[in-house]
C-alpha positions in Angstrom: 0.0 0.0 0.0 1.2 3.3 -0.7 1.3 6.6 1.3 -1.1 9.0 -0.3 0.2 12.4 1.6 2.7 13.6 -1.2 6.4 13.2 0.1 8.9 17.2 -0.9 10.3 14.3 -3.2 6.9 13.4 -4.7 4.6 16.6 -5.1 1.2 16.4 -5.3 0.9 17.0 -9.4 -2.5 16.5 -11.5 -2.9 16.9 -15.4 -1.2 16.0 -18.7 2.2 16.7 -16.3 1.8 14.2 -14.2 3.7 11.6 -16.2 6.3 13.5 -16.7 6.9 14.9 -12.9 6.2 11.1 -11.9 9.3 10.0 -14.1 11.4 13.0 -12.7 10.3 12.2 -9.0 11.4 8.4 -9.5 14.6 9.3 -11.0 15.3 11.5 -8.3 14.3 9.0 -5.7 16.4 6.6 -7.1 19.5 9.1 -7.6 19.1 10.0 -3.8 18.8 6.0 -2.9 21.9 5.5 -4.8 23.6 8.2 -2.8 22.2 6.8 0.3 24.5 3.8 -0.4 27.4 5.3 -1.1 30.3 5.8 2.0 29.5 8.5 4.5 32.8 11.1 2.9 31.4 11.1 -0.4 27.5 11.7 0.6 27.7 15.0 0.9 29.5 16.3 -2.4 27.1 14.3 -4.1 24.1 15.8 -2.3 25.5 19.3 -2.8 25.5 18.3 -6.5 21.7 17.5 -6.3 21.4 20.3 -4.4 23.1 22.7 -7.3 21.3 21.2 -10.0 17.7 21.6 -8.7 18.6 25.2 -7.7 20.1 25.8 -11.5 16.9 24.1 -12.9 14.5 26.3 -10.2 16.2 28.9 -11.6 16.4 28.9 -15.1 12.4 28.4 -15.0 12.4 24.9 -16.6 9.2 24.4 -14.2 6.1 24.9 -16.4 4.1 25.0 -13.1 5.7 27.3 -11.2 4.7 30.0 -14.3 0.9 28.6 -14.7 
């Protein structure tokens, strides 16, 4: 069974969209799993790299929703 309250890593998305935020929100999930995984020195650069590329794409409006 699933948890229907939307996770900050799964937003709550409705429309044509949705297929396409689903596939980003898995990808994501599974980036941040395999980050997880790795040794404790190396989590943080890699999270700061996940960090920087969200902020870049946040800020370069590559979000369709954010300007609907």
């Amino acid at each position: 069974m699933t948890d229907p309250v939307p996770s900050p890593a799964q937003p709550a998305v409705s429309g044509a969209d949705s297929g396409a935020d689903e596939g980003d929100a898995a990808a994501l999930l599974s980036r941040l799993r395999l980050i997880e995984d790795r040794p404790l020195e190396s989590r943080a650069a890699a999270f700061a790299q996940v960090h920087d590329e969200l902020q870049s794409r946040l800020d370069s409006g590559d979000n369709p929703r954010l300007h609907a």
